[in-house]
N, C-alpha and C positions, 0 to 999 in steps of 0.2 A: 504494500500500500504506500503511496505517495503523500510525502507530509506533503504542506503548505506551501511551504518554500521549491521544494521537487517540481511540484505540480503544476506552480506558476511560470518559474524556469524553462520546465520543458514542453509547455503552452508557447512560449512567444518562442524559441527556438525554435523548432519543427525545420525548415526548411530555405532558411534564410531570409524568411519573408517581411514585408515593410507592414508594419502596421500605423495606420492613420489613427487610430484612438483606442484607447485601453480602456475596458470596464472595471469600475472599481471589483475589489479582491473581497471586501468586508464581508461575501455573503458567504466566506468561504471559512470566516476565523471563527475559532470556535465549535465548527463543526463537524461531524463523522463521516464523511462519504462514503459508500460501497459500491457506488456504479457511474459511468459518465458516458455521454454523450455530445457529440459533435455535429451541428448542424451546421451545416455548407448551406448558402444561399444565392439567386442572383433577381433580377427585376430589369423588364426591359431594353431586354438584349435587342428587340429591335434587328433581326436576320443579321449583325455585325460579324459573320464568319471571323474575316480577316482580320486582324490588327490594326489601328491608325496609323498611316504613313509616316516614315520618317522623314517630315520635311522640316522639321522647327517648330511644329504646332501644340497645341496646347498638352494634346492627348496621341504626343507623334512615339509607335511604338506599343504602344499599349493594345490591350485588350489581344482579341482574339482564339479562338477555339483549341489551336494548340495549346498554345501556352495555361488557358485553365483547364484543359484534361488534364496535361504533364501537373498541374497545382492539386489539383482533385487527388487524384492519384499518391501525388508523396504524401497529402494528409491521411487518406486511406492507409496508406502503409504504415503510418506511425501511428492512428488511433484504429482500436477494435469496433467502436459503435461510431458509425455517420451516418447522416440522413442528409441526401442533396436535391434540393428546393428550388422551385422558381415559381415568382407571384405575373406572370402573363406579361402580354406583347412580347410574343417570341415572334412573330413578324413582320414585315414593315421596316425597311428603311435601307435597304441597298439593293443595286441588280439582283443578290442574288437569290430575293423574294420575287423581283418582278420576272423574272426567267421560267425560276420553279415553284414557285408560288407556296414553298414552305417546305418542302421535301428533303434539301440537306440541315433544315435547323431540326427538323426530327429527329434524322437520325444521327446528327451531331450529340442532340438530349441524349439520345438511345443508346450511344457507343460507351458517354460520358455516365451513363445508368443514372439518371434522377432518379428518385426517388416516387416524384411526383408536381405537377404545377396546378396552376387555376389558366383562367383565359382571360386578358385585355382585350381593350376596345378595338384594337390593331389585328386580335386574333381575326375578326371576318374581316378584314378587309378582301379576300376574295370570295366574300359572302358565307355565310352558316356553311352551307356544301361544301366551300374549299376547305374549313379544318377540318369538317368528317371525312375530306379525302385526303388527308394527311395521317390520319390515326395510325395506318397500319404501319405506320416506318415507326411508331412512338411504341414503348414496352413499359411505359409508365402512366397512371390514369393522370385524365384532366380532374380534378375536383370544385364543383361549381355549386353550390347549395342555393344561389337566388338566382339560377338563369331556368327556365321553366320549359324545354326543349321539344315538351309535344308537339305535334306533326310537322316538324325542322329535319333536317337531315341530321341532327346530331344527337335525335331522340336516341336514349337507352345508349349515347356513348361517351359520356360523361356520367359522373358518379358526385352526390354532395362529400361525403368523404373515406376515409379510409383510415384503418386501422395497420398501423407496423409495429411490430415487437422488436425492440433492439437490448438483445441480450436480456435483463431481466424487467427491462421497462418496457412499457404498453405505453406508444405517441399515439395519437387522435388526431389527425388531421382533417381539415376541411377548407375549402374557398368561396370567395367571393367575389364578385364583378362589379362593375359601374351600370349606372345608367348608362343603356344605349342610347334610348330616343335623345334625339339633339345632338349626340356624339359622332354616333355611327349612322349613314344611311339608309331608312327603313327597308329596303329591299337587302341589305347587305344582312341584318339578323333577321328578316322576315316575323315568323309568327312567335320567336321567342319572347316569353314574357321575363320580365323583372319585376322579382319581389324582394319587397321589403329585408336590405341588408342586417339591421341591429334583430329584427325580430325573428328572421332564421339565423343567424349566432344563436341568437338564445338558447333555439330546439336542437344546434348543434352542439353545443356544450352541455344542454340537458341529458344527448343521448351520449353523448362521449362517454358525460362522466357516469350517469347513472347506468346505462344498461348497458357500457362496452368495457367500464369499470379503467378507465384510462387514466396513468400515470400523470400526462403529460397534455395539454390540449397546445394546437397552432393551429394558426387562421394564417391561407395565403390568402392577400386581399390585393383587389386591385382597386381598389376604393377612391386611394392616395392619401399622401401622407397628413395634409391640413389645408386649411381653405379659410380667407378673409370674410366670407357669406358662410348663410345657412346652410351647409350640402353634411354629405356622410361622410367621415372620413374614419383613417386608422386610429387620429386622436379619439375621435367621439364614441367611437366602434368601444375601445377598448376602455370609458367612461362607462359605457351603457352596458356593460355587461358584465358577469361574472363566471371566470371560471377558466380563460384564456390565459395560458403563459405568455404567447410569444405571437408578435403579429409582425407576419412577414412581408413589406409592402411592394407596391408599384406604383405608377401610373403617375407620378408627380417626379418625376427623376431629381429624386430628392436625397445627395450624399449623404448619408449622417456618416460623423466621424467615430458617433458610439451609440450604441440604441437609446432612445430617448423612453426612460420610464413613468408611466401612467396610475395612476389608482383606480382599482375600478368600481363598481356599485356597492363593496363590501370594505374596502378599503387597500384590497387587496393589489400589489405589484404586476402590471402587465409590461414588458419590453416590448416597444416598437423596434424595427428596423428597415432599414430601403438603402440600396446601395448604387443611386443614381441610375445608368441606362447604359446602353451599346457593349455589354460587358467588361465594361474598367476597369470594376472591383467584384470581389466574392467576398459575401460577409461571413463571418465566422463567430459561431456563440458554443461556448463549452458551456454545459449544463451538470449538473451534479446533481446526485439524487441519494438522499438520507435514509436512513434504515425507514424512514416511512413512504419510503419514495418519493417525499416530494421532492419539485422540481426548484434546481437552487442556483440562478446562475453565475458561474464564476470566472468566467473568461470572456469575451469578447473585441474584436477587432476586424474591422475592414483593409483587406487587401488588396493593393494594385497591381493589374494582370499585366504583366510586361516579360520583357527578357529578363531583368532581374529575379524572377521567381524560377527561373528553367533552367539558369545556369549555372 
């Protein structure tokens, strides 16, 4: 067993990787742990296969698919439980969605083994029918709990959520979407309906925890992360509810340098996180879990996908 000192050490060592912000340690003194977990993250990859060009530019170098498999991977190697996530818009924004309309960001997921995603407002842009003709390269579910898919092309192929065992803990996973109408054009989602985000969390977290008896609840959300007006967001999501550890966002390519913590309806700790768009960064949250399994978290940090991680 890993004291405190060990633990943190060989957290931020792994692989020689840059981290942009450190979550405090505090939830970890004093404590007993018996199990951990490693959740790998992204949001908004936006079809960015390739890297950003070396020309001098802001984000010249960075990103791209190699480089976060080769990162995926050495974390793999060095921890026993991972879970790898993504909260939607895996389409959208270079050739090489308008070519193939989504078929190497699939199996880019699929090679990379997520875990699991939800779908952004980017996912139809070649309408409802173009992701359900994308599924079969994906070996991982969509998870979407407010998108209502009767007689769509994507009925029965999406799931609200999913249950993973990792090692001795039970995660609960579920997702959630934006409002299309006014986002997305009505022919491009056709007859799917949108319902009420905060009020399915609710029933997701009712079934997580009561009848799937879950360690651990996460919410991928494409919500975003906060807004100036009235709208839903991951802050409000994770105010209005109870029961959520960890909400995993999109859709507002919104960096944080460390997950921004929330209280929710009971007074309870929820971690936000979003780690801006085009694949830049993969966020990372170690997790720890106490003879009573609860979920404790003790690490956290945002990584820059570059050469510097592969070499």
């Amino acid at each position: 067993m890993l004291n405190r000192k060990d633990f943190i050490k060989k957290s931020l060592a792994g692989t020689g990787l840059m981290a942009l912000g450190a979550f405090p340690y505090d939830a970890l003194a004093g404590r007993r742990h018996s199990s951990k977990l490693t959740i790998l993250h992204t949001n908004d990859v936006h079809s960015r296969l390739e890297p950003f060009e070396s020309d001098g530019g802001k984000y010249a170098g960075q990103g791209g698919v190699a480089a976060r498999a080769a990162l995926i991977a050495a974390i793999r190697a060095e921890e026993e439980q991972v879970l790898l996530l993504d909260a939607g818009d895996i389409f959208q924004g270079t050739p090489y969605f308008n070519l193939y309309k989504g078929e190497p960001e699939m199996k880019a997921m699929a090679a990379m083994r997520y875990d699991a995603s939800t779908m952004g407002n980017h996912d139809f842009d070649a309408g409802v029918e173009g992701f359900a003709h994308q599924l079969p390269h994906a070996n991982f579910p969509i998870l979407v709990a407010n998108y209502d898919f009767t007689n769509t092309p994507m009925e029965g192929k999406s799931i609200p959520f999913t249950v993973i065992r990792k090692g001795e803990i039970k995660v609960g996973i579920f997702g959630l979407g934006i409002q299309l109408k006014g986002l997305v054009p009505d022919d491009a989602y056709g007859a799917t309906q949108y319902l009420e985000p905060v009020q399915m969390a609710r029933q997701m977290v009712d079934r997580l925890r009561k009848k799937e008896h879950c360690d651990m609840v996460i919410c991928l959300s494409h919500l975003g992360y906060d807004y100036d007006y009235p709208k839903v967001s991951d802050k409000v999501l994770a105010k209005e509810t109870d029961g959520i550890d960890l909400i995993i966002g999109g859709h507002t390519h919104t960096f944080l340098e460390r997950p921004t913590v929330i209280k929710n309806k009971s007074g309870g700790e929820v971690l936000i996180n979003q780690v801006g768009w085009a694949g830049l960064r993969l966020g990372r949250i170690d997790y720890c879990f106490d003879s009573k399994r609860s979920a404790i978290p003790a690490n956290a940090h945002t990584v820059v996908i570059g050469k510097q991680t592969i070499g």
